[in-house]
PAMARNU-222576 format. One record per atom (N, C-alpha, C): residue number from 0; residue in one letter; chain; atom name; z, y, x. Coordinates in Angstrom, 2 decimals. Layout:
# residues N
+-----+------+------+------+---------+---------+---------+
! pos ! code ! unit ! site !      c3 !      c2 !      c1 !
+-----+------+------+------+---------+---------+---------+
! NUM !    A !    A !   CA !       Z !       Y !       X !
...
+-----+------+------+------+---------+---------+---------+
This chain:
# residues 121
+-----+------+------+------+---------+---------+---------+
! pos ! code ! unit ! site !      c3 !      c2 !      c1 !
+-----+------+------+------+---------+---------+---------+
!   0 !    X !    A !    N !    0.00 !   -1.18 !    0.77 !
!   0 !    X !    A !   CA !    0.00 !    0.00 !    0.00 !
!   0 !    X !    A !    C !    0.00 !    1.27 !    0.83 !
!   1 !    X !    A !    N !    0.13 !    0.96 !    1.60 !
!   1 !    X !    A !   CA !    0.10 !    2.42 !    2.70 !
!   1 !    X !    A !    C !   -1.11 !    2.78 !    3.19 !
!   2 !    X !    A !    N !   -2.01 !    1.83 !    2.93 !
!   2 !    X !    A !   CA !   -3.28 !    2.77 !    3.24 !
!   2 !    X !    A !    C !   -3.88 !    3.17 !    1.47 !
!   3 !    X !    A !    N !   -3.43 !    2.80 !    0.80 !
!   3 !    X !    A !   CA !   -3.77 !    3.05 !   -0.54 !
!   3 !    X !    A !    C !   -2.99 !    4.58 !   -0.50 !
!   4 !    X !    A !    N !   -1.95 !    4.32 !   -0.42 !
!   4 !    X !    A !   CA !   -1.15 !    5.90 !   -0.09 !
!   4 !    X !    A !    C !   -1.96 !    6.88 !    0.56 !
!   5 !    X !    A !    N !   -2.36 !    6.42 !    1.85 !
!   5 !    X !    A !   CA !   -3.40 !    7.00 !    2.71 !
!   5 !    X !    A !    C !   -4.18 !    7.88 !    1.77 !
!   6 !    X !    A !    N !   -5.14 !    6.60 !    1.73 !
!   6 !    X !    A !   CA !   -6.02 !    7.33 !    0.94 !
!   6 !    X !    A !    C !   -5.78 !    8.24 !   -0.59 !
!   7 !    X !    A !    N !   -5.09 !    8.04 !   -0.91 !
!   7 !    X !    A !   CA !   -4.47 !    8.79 !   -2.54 !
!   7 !    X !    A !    C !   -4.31 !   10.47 !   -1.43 !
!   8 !    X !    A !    N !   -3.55 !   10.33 !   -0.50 !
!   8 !    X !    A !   CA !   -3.08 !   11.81 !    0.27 !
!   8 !    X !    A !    C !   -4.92 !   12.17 !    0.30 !
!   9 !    X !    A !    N !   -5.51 !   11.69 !    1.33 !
!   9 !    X !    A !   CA !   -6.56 !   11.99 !    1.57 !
!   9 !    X !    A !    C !   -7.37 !   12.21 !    0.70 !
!  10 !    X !    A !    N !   -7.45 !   12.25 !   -0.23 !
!  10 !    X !    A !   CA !   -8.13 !   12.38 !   -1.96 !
!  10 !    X !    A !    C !   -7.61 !   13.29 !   -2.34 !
!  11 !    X !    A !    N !   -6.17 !   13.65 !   -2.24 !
!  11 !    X !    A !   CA !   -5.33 !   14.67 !   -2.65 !
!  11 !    X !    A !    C !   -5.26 !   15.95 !   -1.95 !
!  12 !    X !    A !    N !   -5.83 !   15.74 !   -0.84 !
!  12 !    X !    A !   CA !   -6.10 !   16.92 !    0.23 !
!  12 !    X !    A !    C !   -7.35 !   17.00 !    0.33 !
!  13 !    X !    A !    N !   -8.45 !   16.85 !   -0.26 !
!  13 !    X !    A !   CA !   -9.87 !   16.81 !   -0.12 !
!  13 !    X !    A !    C !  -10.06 !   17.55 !   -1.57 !
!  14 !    X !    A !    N !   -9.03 !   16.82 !   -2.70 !
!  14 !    X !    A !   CA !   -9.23 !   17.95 !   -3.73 !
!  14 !    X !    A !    C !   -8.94 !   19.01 !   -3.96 !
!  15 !    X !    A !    N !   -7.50 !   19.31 !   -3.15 !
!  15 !    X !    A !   CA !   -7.41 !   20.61 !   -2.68 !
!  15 !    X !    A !    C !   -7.99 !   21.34 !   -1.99 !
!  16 !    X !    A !    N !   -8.48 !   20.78 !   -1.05 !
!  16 !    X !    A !   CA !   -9.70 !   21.50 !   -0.45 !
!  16 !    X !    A !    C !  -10.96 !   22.08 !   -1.00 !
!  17 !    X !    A !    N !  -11.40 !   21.17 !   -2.09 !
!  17 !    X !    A !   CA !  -12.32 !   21.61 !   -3.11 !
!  17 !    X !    A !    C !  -11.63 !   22.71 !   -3.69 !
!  18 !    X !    A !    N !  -10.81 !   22.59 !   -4.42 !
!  18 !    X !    A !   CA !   -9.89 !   23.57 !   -5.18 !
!  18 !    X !    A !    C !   -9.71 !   25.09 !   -4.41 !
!  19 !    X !    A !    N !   -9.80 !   24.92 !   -3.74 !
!  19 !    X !    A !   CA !   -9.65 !   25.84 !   -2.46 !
!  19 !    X !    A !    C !  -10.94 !   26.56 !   -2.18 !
!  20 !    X !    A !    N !  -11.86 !   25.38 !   -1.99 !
!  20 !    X !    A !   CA !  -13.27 !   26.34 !   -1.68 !
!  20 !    X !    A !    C !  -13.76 !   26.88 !   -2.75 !
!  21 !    X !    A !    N !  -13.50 !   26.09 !   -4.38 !
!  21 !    X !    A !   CA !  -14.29 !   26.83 !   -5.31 !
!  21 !    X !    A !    C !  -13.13 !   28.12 !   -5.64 !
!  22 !    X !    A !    N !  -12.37 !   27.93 !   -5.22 !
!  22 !    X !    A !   CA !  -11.48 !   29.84 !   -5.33 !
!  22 !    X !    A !    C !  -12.11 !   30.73 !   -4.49 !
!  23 !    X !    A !    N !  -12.74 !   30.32 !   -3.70 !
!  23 !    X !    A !   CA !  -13.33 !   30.81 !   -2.41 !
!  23 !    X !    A !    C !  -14.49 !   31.31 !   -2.59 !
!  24 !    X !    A !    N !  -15.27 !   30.09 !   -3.24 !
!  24 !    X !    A !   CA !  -17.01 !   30.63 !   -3.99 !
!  24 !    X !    A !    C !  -16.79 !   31.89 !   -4.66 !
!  25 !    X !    A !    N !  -15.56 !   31.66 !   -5.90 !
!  25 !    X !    A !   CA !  -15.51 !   32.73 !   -6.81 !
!  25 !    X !    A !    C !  -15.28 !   34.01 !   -6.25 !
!  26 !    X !    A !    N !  -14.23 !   33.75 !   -5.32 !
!  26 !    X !    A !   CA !  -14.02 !   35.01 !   -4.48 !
!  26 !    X !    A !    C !  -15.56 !   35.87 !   -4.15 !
!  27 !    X !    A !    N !  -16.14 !   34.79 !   -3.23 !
!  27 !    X !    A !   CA !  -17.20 !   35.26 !   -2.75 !
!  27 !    X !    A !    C !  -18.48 !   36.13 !   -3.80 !
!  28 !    X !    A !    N !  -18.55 !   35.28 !   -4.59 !
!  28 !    X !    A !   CA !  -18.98 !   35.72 !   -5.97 !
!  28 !    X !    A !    C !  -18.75 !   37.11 !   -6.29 !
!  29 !    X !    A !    N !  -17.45 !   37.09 !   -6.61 !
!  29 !    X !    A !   CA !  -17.06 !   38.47 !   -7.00 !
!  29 !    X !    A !    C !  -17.15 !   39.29 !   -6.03 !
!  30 !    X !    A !    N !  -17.21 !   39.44 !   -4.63 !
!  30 !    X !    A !   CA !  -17.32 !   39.89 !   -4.04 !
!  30 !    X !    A !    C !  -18.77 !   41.02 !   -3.76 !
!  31 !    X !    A !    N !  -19.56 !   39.58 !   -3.93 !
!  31 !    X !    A !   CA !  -20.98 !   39.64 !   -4.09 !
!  31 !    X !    A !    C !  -21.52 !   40.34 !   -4.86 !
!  32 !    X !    A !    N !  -20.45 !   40.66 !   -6.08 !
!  32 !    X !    A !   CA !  -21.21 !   41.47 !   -7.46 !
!  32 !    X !    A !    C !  -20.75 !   42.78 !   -7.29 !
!  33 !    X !    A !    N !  -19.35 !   42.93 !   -6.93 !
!  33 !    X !    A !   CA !  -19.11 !   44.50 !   -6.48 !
!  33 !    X !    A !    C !  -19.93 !   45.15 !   -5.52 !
!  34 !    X !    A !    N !  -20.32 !   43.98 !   -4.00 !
!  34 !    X !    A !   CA !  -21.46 !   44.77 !   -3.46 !
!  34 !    X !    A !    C !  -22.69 !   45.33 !   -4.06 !
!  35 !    X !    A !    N !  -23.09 !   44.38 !   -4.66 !
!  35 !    X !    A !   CA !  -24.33 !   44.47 !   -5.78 !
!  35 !    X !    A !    C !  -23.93 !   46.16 !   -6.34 !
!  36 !    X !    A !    N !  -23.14 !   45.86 !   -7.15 !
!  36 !    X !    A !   CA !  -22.42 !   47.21 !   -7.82 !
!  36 !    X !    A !    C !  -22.23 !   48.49 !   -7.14 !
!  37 !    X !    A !    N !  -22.05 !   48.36 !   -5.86 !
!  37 !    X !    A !   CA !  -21.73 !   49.36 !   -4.69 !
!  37 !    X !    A !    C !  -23.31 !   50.13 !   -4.25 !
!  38 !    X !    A !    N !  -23.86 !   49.00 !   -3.99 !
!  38 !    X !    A !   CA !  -25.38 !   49.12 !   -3.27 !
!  38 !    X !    A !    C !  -26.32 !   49.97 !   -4.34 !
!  39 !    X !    A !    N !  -25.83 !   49.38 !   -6.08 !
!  39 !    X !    A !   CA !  -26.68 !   50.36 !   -6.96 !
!  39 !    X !    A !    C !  -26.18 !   51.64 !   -7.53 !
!  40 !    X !    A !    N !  -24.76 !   51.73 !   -7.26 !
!  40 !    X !    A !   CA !  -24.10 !   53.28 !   -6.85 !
!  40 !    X !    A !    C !  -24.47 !   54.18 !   -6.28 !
!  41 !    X !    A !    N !  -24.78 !   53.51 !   -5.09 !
!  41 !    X !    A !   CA !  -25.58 !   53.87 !   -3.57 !
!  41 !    X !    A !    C !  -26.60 !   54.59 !   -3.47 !
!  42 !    X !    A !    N !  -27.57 !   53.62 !   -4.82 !
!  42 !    X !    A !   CA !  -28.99 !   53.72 !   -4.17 !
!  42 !    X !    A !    C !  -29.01 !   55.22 !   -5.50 !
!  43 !    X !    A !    N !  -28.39 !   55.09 !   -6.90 !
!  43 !    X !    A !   CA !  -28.01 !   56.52 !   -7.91 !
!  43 !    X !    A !    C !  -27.96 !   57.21 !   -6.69 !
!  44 !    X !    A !    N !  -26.55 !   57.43 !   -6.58 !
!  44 !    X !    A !   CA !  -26.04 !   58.28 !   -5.84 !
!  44 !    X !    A !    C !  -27.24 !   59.09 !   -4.70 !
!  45 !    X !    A !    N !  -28.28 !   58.31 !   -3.78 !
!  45 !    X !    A !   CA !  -29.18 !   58.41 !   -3.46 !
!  45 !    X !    A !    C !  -30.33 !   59.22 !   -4.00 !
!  46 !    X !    A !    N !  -30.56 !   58.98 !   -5.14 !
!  46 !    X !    A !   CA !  -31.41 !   59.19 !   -6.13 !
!  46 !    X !    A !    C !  -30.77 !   60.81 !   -6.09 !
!  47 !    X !    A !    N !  -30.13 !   60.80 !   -6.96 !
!  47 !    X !    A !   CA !  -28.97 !   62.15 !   -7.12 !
!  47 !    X !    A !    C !  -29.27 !   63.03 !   -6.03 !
!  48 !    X !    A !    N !  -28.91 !   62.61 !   -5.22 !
!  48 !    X !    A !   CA !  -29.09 !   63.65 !   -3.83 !
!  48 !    X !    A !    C !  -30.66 !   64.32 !   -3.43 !
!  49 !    X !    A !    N !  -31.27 !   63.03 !   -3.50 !
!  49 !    X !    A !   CA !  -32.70 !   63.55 !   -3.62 !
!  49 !    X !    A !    C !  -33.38 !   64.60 !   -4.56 !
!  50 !    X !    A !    N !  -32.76 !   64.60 !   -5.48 !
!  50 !    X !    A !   CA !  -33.20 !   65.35 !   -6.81 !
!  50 !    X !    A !    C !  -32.77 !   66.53 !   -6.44 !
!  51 !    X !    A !    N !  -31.60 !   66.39 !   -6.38 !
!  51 !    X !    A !   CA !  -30.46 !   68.18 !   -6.27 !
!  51 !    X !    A !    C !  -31.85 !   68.77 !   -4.72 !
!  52 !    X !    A !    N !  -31.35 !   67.98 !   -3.83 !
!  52 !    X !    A !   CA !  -32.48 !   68.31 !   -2.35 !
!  52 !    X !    A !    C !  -33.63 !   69.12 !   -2.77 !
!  53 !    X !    A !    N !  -34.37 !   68.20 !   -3.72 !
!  53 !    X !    A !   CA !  -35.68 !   69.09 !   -4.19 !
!  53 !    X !    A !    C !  -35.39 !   70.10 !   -5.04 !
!  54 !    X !    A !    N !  -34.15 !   69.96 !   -5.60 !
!  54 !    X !    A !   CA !  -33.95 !   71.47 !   -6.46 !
!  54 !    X !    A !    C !  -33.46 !   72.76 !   -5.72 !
!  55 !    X !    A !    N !  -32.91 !   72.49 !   -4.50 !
!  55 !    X !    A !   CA !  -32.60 !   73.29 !   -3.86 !
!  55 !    X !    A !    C !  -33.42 !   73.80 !   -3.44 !
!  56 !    X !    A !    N !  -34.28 !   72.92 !   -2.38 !
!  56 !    X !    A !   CA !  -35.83 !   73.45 !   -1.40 !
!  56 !    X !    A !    C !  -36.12 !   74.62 !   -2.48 !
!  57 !    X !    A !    N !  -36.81 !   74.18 !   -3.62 !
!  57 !    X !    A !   CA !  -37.00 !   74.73 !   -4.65 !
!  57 !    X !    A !    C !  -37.04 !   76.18 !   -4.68 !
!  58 !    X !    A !    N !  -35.24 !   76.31 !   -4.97 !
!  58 !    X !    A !   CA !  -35.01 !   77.48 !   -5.31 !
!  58 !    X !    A !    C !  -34.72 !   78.34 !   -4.11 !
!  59 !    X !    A !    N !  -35.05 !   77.76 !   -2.66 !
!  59 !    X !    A !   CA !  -34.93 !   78.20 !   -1.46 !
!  59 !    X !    A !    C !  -36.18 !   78.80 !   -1.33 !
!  60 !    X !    A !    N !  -37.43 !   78.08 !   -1.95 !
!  60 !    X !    A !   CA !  -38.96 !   78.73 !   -1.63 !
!  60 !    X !    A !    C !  -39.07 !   79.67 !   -2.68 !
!  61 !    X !    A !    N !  -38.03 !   79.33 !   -3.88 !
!  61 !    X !    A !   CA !  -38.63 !   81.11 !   -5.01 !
!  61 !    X !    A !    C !  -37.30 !   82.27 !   -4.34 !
!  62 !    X !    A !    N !  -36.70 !   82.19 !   -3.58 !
!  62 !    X !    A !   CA !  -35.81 !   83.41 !   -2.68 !
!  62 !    X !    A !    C !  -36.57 !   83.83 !   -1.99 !
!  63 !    X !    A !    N !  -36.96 !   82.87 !   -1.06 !
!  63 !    X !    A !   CA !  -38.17 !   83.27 !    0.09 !
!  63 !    X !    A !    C !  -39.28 !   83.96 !    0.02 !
!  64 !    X !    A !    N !  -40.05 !   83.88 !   -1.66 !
!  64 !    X !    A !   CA !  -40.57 !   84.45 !   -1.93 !
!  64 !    X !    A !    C !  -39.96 !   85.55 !   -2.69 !
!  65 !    X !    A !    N !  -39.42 !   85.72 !   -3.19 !
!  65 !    X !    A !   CA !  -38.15 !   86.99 !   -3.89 !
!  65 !    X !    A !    C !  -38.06 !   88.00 !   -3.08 !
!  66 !    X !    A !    N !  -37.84 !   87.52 !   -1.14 !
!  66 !    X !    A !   CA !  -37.26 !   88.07 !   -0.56 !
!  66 !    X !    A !    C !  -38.21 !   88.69 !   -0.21 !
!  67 !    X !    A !    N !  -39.76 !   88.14 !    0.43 !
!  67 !    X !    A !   CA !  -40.70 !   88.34 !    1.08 !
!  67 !    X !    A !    C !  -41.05 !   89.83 !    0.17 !
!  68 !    X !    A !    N !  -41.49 !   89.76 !   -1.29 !
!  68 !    X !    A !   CA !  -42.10 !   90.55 !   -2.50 !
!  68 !    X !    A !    C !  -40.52 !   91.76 !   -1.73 !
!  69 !    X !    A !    N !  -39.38 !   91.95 !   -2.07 !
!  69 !    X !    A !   CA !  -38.86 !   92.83 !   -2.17 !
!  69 !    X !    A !    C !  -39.04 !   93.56 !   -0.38 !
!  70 !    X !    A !    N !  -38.99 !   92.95 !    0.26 !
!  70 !    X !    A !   CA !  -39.28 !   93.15 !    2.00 !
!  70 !    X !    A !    C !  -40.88 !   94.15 !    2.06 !
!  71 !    X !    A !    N !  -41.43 !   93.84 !    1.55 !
!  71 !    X !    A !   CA !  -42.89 !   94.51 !    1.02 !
!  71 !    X !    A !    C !  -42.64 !   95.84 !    0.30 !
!  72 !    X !    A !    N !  -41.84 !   95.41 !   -1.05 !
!  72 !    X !    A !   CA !  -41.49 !   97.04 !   -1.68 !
!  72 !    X !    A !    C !  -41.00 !   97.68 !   -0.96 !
!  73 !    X !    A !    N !  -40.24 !   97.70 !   -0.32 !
!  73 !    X !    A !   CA !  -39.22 !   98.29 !    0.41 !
!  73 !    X !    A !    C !  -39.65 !   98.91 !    1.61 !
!  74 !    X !    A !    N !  -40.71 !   98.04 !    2.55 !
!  74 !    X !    A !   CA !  -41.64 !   98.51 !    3.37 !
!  74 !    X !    A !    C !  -42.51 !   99.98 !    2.74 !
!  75 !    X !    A !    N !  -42.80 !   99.33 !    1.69 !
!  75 !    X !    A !   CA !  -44.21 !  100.50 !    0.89 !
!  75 !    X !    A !    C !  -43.33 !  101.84 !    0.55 !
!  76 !    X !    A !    N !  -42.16 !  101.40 !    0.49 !
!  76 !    X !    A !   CA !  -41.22 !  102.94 !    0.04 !
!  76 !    X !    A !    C !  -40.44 !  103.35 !    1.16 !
!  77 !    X !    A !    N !  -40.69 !  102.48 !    2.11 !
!  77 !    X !    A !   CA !  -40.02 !  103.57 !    3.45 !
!  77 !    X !    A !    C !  -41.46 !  103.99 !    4.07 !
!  78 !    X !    A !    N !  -42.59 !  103.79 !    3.80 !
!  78 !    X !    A !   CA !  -43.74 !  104.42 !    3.90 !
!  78 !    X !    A !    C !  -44.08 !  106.07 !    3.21 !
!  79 !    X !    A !    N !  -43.72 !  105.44 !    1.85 !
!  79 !    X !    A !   CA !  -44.02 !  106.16 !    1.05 !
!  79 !    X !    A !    C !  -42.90 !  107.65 !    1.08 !
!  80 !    X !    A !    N !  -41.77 !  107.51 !    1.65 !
!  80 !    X !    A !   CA !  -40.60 !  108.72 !    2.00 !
!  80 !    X !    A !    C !  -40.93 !  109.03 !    3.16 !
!  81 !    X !    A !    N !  -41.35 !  108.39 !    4.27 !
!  81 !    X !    A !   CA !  -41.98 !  108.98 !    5.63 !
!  81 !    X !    A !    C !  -43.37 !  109.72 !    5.32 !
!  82 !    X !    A !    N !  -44.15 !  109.25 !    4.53 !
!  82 !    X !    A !   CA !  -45.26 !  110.38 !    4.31 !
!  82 !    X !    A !    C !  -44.56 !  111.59 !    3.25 !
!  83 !    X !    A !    N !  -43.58 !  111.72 !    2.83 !
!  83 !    X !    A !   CA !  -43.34 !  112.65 !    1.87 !
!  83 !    X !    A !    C !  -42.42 !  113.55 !    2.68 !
!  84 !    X !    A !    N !  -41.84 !  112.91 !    3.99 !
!  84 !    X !    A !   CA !  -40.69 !  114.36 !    4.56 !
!  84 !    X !    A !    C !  -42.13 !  114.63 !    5.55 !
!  85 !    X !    A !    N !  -42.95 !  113.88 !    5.94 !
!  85 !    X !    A !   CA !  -44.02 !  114.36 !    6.46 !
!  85 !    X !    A !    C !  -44.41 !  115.61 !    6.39 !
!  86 !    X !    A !    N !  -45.11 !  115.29 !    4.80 !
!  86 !    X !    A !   CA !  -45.32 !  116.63 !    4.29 !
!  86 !    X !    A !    C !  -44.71 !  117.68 !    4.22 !
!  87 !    X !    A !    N !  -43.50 !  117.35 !    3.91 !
!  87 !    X !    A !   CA !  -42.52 !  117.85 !    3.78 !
!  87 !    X !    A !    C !  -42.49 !  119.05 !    4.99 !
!  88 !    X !    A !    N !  -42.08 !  118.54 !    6.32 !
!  88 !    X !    A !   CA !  -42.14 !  119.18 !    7.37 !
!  88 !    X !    A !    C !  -43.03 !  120.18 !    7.83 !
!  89 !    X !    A !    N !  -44.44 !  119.91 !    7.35 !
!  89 !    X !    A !   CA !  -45.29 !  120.50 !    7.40 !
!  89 !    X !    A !    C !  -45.74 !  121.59 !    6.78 !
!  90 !    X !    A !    N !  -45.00 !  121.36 !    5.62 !
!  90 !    X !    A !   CA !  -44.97 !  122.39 !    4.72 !
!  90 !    X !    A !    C !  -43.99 !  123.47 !    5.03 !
!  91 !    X !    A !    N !  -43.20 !  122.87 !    5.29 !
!  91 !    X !    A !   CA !  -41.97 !  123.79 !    5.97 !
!  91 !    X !    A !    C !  -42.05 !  124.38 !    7.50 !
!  92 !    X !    A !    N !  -43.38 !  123.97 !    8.31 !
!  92 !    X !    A !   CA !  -43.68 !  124.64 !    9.23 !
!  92 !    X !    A !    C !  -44.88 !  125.51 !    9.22 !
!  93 !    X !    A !    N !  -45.35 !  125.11 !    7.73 !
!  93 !    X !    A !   CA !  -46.31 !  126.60 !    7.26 !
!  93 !    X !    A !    C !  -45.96 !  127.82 !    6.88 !
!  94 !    X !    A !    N !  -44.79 !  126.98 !    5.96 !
!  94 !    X !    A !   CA !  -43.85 !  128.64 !    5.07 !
!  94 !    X !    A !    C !  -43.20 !  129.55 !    6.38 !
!  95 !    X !    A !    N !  -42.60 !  128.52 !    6.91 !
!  95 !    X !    A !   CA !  -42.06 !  129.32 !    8.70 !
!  95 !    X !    A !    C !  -43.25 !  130.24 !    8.90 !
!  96 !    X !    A !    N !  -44.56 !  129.72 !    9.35 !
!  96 !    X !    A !   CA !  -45.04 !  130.39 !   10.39 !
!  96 !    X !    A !    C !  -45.80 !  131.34 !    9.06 !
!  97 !    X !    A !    N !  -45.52 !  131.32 !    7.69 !
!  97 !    X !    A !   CA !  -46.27 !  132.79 !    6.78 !
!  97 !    X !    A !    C !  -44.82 !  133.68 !    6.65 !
!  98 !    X !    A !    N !  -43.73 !  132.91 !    7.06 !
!  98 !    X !    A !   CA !  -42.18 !  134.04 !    7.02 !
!  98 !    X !    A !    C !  -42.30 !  135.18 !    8.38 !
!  99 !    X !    A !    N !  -42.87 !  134.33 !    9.49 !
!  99 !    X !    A !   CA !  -43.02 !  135.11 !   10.63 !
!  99 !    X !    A !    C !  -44.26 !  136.15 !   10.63 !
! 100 !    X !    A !    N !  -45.02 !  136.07 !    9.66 !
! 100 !    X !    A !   CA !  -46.75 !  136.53 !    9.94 !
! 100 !    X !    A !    C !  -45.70 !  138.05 !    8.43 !
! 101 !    X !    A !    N !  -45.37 !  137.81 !    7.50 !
! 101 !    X !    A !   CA !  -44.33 !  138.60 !    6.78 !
! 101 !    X !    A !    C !  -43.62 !  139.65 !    7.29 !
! 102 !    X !    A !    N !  -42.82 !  138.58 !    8.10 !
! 102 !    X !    A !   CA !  -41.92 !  139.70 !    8.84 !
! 102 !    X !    A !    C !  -43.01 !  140.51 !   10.27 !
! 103 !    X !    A !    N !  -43.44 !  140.09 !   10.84 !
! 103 !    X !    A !   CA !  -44.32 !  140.58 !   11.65 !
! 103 !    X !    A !    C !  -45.01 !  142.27 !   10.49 !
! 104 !    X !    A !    N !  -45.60 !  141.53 !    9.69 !
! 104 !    X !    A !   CA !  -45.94 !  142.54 !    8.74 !
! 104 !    X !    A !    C !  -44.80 !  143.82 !    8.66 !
! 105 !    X !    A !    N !  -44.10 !  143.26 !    8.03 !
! 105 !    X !    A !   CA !  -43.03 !  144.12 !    7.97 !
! 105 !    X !    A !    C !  -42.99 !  145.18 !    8.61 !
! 106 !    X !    A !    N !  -42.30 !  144.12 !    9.59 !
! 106 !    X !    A !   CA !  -41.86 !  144.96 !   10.75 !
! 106 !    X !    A !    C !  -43.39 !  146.45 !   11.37 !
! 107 !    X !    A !    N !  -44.11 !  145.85 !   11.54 !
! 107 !    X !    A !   CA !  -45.00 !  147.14 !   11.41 !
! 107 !    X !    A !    C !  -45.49 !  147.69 !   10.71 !
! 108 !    X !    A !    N !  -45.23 !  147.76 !    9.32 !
! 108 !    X !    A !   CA !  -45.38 !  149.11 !    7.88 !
! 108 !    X !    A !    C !  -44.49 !  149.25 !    8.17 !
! 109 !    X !    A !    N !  -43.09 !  148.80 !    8.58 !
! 109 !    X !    A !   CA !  -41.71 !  149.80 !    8.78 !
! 109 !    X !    A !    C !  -41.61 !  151.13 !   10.07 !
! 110 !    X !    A !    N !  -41.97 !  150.28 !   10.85 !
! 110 !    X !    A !   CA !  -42.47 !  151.53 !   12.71 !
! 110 !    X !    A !    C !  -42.92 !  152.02 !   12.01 !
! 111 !    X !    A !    N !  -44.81 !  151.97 !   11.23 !
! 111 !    X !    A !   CA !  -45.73 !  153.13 !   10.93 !
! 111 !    X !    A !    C !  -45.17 !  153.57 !   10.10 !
! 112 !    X !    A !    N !  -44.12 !  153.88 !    9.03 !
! 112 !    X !    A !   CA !  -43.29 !  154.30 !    8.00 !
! 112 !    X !    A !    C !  -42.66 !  155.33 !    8.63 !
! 113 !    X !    A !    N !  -41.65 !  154.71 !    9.66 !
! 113 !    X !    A !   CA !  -40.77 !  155.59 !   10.67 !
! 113 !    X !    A !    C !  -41.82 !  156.28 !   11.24 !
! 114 !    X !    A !    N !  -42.76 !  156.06 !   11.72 !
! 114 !    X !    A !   CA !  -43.63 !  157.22 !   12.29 !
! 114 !    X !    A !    C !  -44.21 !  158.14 !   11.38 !
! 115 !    X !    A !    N !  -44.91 !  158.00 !   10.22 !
! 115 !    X !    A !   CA !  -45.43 !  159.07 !    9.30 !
! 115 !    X !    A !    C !  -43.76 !  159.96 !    8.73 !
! 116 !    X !    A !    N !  -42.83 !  158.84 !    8.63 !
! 116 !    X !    A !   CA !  -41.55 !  160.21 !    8.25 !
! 116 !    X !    A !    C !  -41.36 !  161.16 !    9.30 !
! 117 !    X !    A !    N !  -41.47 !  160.74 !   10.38 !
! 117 !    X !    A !   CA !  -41.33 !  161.89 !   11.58 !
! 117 !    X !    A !    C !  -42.31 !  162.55 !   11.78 !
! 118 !    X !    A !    N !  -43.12 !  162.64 !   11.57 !
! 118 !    X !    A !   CA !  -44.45 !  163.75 !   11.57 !
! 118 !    X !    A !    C !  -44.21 !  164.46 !   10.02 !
! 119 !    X !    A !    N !  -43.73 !  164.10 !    8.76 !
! 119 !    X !    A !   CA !  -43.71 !  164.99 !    8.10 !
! 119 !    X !    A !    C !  -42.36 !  165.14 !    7.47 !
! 120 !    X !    A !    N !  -41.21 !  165.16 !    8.63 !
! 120 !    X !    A !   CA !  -39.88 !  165.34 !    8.56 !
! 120 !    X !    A !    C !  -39.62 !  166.98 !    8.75 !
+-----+------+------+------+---------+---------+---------+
């Protein structure tokens, strides 16, 4: 009976062993499905990122252009105030030089003034 024993242990530890590995499969199993589960999180999550990415570029190329269009106005109107003190200046170095051609005037109907009062003073 002792190898009958034997073998009963050895049967009894071989089914535990089974018992053992199919906790093990399941383990693995489950394991297997959360990766599964993880990997298609992953690959969303992926997805997601890509999308927002292109929405950003996006709204990075209508700034760029936003920026470019206002960089232009802004050019055309610091143009457009440099030709206007331009003028500006110019104008103001005409009125100068008809204030001086004035006073020049002036100033000599005033002498010939002072001179005709003294001849008939």
């Amino acid at each position: 009976m002792s190898e009958l024993s034997q073998r009963l242990s050895q049967v009894r530890n071989m089914l535990d062993d089974l018992v053992e590995a199919d906790k093990l499969v399941g383990r693995i199993g489950e394991l297997l499905a959360q990766r599964n589960a993880l990997r298609e999180h992953l690959h969303e999550l992926g997805t997601e990122i890509a999308t927002k990415r292109q929405a950003v570029e996006q709204e990075v190329a209508a700034l760029d252009a936003d920026l470019a269009t206002r960089q232009r106005v802004f050019a055309d109107e610091i143009a457009r105030m440099e030709q206007q003190t331009a003028t500006a200046k110019a104008e103001q170095a005409r009125a100068e030089h008809e204030l001086q051609d004035v006073r020049m005037r002036l100033d000599h109907t005033q002498a010939v003034y002072d001179e005709i009062r003294k001849k008939f003073a």
